[in-house]
N, C-alpha and C positions, 0 to 999 in steps of 0.2 A: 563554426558552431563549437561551442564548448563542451566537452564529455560531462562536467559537474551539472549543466544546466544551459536550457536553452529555448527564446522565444518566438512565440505562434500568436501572430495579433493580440498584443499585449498580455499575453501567458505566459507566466514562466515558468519550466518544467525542470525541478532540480531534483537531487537524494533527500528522504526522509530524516532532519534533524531530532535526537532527544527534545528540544524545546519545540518540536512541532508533533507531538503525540496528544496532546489534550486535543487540539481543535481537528485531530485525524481523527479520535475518539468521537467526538461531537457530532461529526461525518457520517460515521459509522449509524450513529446512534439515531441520528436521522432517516440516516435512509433504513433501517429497521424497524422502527418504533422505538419508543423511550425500555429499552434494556439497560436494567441493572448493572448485571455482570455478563463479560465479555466470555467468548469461545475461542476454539482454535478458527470456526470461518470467519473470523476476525483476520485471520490469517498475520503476515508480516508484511508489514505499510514498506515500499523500497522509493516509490515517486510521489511527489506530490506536483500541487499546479497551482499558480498563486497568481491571484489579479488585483496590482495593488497589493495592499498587506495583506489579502483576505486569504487561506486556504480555500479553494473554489472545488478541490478534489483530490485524490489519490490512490496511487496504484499499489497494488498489493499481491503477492502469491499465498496461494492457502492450498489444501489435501482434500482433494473431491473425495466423493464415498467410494470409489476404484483404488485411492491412496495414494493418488497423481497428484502432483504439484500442475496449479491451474492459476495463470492470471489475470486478474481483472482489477476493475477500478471502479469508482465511485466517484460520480461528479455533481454537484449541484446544478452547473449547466446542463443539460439533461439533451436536450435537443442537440448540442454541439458534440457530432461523435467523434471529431476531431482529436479533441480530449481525449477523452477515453481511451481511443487507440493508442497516442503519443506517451499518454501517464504509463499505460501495458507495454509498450515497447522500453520505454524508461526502466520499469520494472524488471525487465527480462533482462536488459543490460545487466544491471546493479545483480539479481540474483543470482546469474552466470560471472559474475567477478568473486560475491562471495561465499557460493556453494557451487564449488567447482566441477563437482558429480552430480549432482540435484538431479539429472535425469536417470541416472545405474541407482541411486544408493541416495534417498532421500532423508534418513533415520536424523541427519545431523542436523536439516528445515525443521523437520518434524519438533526437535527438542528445541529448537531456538522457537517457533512459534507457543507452543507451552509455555516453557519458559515467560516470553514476552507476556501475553496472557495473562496468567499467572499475577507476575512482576506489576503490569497496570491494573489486574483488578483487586490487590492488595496496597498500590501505592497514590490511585487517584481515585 
């Protein structure tokens, strides 16, 4: 199995690319309702899962109302929790590689989620 990415009955589960934010967006925006502008529970997209060329889902941490970093995912497969879990695990990898305290001292998620935020709902 490959650290960058790796497949579960035709799914493939890699790191969130820049050229993969619009169709994470569109994701998002589904399973919400049609929202405008984006928030910080938008959180920060780390995995996604692709069947075919299609984004089918993606994993994400974001700051509960406690100010806890919390993962979860979003899938169009809905019934497959398969998913879900492996996107969240995916997630947690990539998180812990590049917020190396996220669990003592979150301030540094916190600004890169803003930030991102911010960045997408000013540039898309």
């Amino acid at each position: 199995m490959n650290e960058q990415s790796h497949k579960t009955r035709g799914v493939e589960f890699r790191k969130v690319y820049l050229s993969d934010l619009s169709a994470v967006m569109r994701l998002h925006q589904l399973s919400q309702g049609s929202i405008t502008k984006l928030t910080a529970d938008f959180g920060l997209p780390l995995s996604i899962a692709i069947n075919g060329n299609e984004i089918i889902g993606y994993g994400f941490a974001a700051i509960n109302q406690l100010g806890e970093v919390t993962l979860n995912s979003h899938c169009k497969v809905v019934e497959d929790l398969s998913i879900g879990y492996t996107l969240e695990e995916q997630a947690k990898k990539t998180l812990h590689s590049t917020f190396e305290n996220v669990g003592e001292d979150n301030a540094k998620f916190k600004s890169s989620v803003l930030r991102l935020v911010d960045w997408l709902n000013n540039c898309y």
